[in-house]
C-alpha positions, -999 to +999 in steps of 0.1 A: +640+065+340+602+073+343+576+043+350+570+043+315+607+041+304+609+010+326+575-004+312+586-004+276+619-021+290+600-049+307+577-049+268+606-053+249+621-080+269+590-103+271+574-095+237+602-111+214+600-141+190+621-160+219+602-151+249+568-160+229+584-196+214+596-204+257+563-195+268+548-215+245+573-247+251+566-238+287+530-245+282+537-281+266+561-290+290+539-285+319+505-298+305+519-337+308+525-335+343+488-335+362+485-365+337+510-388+358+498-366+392+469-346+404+446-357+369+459-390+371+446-399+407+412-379+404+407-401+377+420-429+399+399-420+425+361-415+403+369-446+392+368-461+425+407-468+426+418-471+465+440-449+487+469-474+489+467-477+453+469-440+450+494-435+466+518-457+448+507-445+413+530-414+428+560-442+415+545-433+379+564-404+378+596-424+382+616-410+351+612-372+362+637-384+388+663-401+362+663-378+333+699-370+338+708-400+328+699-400+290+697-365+291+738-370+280+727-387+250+704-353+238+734-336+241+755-362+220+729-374+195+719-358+165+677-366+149+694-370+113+669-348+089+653-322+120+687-317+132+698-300+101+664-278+100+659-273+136+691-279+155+695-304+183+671-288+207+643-281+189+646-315+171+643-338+199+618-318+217+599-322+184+600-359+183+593-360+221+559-338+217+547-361+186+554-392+207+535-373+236+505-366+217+506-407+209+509-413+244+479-391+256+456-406+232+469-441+244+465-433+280+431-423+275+419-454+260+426-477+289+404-483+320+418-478+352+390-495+375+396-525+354+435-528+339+454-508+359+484-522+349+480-504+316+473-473+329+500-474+348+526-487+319+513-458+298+518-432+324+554-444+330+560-441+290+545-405+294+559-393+322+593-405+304+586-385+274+581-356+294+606-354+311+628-358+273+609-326+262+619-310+294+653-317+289+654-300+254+635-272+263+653-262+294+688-267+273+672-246+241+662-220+266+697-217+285+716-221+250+688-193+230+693-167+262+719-143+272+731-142+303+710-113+311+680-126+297+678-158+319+652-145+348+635-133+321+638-167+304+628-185+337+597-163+345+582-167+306+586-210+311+570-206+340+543-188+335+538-206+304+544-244+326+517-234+348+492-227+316+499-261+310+489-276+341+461-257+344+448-267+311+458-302+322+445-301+354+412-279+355+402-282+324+404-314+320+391-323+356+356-297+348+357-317+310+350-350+324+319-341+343+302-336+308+325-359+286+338-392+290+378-396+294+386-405+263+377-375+248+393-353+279+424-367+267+423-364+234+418-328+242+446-323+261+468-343+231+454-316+204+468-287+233+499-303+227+499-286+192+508-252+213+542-267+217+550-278+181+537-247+170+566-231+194+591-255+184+588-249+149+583-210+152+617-206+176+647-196+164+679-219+164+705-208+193+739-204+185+757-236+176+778-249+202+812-262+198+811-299+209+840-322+225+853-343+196+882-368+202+878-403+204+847-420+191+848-450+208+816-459+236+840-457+265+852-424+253+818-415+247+805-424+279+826-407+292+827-369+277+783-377+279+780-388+315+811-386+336+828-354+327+795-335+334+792-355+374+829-356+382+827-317+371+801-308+394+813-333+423+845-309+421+821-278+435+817-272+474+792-289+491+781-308+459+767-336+482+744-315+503+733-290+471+717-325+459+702-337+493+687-297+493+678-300+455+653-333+468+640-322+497+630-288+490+594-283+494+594-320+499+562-321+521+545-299+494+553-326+475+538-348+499+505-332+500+499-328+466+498-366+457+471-370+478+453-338+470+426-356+442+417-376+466+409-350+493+390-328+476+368-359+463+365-370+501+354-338+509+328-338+485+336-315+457+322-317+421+345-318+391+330-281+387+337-269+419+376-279+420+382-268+387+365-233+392+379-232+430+408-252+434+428-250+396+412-217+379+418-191+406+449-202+416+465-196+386+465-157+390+479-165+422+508-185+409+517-164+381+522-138+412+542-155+433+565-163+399+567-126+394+574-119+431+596-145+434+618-128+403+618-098+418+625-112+455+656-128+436+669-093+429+659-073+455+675-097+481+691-126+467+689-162+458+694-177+491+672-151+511+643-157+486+644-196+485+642-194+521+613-169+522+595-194+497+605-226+517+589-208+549+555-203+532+553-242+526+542-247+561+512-219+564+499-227+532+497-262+545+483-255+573+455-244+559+445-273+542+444-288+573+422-258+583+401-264+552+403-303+564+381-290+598+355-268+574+344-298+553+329-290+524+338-254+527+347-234+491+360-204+508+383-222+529+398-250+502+403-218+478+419-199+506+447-230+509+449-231+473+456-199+465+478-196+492+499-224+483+501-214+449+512-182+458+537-197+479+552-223+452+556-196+427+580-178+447+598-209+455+597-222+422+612-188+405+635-184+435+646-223+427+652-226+389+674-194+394+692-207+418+696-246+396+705-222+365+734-203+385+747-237+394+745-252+357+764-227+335+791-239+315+799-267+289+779-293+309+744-270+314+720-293+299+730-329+317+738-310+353+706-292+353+689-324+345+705-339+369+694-312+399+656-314+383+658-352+385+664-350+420+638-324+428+617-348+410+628-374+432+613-358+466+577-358+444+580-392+434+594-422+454+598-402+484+560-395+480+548-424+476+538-430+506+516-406+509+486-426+511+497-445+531+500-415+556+469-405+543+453-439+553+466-436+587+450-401+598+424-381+592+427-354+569+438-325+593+465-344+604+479-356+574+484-321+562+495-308+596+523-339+595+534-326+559+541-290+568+568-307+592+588-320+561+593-287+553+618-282+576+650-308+563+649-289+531+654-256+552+681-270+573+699-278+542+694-245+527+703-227+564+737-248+562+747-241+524+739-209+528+763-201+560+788-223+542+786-197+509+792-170+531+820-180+551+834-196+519+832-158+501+839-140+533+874-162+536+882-159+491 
């Protein structure tokens, strides 16, 4: 097949009702994060928040880590009314995105220099209301797709996740040096219209058969929360697929939460990181997405995620390289777009690994489950960043995070032998 054989292949796949509804769900689902992360603390930090402080707004981001624990009940529970006329997915990812848009209006009302406890409480409500959309809209999109459609699947969220943080991140950061927060926020909460829009526009997936049997809560419990856990405990390795699942690009992690604050040290406008820092890096994440995808297939899962766990620690060395320059644009849009390049192919090489670890009757709770815990190593283990931060200058703190790069790769090393020798030996 010619080049252009292969090009109307690639159109086909992509430019379908589906692909277009998961891009679109992709762009609500990532627009909420920079609002409990990288948004979140720039705003902390105009507003004269301290480092300390900072740093433990990280703990915000709390119920990213914990989905899987009502994500059993979006399996189980039926929104009487949407169900009917959009199916289970689409219907509680519908009522999560109204309450989201509430929750972004809210958030922008309060005053962080002054009652930060509301800002904070507000942040926790969205970050939990996130991470309930997430949970629907990764199960729609496992449930919608065939098997062969799932890279696809996981390259269109993607890409569209990463239109959402960018709107969430640049645009509003470049927004609030002309307009006052309340009115970057209420922005953002009329974006979030992209992903109704998508909801309401998909098509249903094919209906499920459920578990039925006893109705009591035990028994309920029970099919909702402990078949799906005891069912993946069962698999090799479970224990250390979850450690790996945490600490993968754990000191990316690290350096992110602090990543407001350092470009406001350094000097930057609102202006400048937007057009330096969030806008150009986008082209370069959507690339390392795509190259992760194809890594994936050209060499395998375990080969690409360690390719993309490698590139954690040059792309954070050069923020420390940037650290040295000062108030350098070239050099922080050099990091930037190197780390961005970097997390794209980890993150594609990642969610295909999560999704080949998640198929069967319990998709949607285990692969909350394994997200949680990812979410875990950006959240409570990172809280103390600033405190790290606090305690070096700013060369050093990103030269210590590219060494938590490396339990993450152990991990990976070890599973990956394991696998083999486990195959090798079937």
């Amino acid at each position: 097949m010619g080049v252009a054989g292969r090009a109307r292949e690639i159109w086909a796949l992509y430019a379908n009702r589906r692909m277009i509804a998961i891009f679109g769900m992709g762009v609500a689902s990532g627009l909420p994060l920079p609002l409990t992360t990288g948004t979140l603390t720039y705003w902390l930090a105009k507003s004269g928040v301290d480092k300390t402080a900072i740093g433990l707004f990280a703990l915000v981001g709390l119920p990213y880590s914990f989905k899987f624990l009502w994500a059993p009940a979006l399996d189980h529970m039926r929104i009487p009314g949407l169900a009917q006329r959009l199916g289970q997915r689409r219907g509680w990812a519908l009522v999560a995105q109204l309450a989201l848009i509430a929750c972004i209006l809210g958030l922008g009302a309060t005053d962080p220099a002054h009652a930060p406890w509301a800002t904070a409480q507000l942040a926790v409500v969205l970050a939990f209301l996130s991470a309930t959309q997430d949970i629907a809209i990764d199960a729609y999109r496992i449930e919608v797709l065939a098997d062969s459609e799932q890279g696809a699947g996981a390259a269109a969220t993607q890409t569209g996740y990463r239109v959402g943080l960018l709107l969430a991140s640049a645009g509003a950061i470049a927004l609030a040096d002309f307009a006052p927060w309340r009115a970057v926020f209420a922005a953002l909460a009329a974006v979030m219209g992209i992903g109704i829009a998508s909801v309401l526009l998909a098509p249903s997936p094919p209906v499920l058969a459920r578990a039925s049997g006893d109705a009591s809560w035990p028994a309920l419990l029970e099919r909702a929360l402990v078949a799906p856990l005891r069912d993946f405990s069962l698999r090799p390795m479970w224990a250390a697929i979850l450690a790996f699942a945490m600490l993968y690009k754990f000191g990316d992690a690290v350096a992110g939460v602090m990543a407001s604050k350092f470009y406001v040290d350094l000097g930057f406008s609102g202006v400048e990181i937007a057009s330096v820092t969030k806008v150009l890096p986008v082209a370069a994440s959507i690339g390392g997405v795509l190259v992760g995808g194809a890594l994936v297939s050209q060499l395998g899962i375990y080969r690409a995620l360690a390719l993309g766990g490698l590139l954690q620690v040059p792309s954070l060395l050069l923020f420390a390289f940037a650290a040295r320059l000062g108030h350098d644009l070239r050099g922080l849009a050099l990091a930037v777009g190197a780390d961005s390049f970097s997390s794209g192919i980890a993150g594609a090489a990642l969610v295909s690994y999560l999704s080949s670890l998640c198929r069967g009757a319990f998709t949607a709770t285990q692969y909350a489950l394994l997200t949680s815990l990812m979410a875990a190593g950006r959240t409570g283990l990172a809280s103390g960043a600033g405190w790290l931060a606090a305690q070096l200058d700013w060369a050093s703190f990103f030269s210590a995070t590219a060494l938590l790069a490396a339990p993450g790769l152990l991990l990976l090393l070890w599973i990956w032998r394991a696998t083999r020798v486990r195959v090798a030996a079937s």
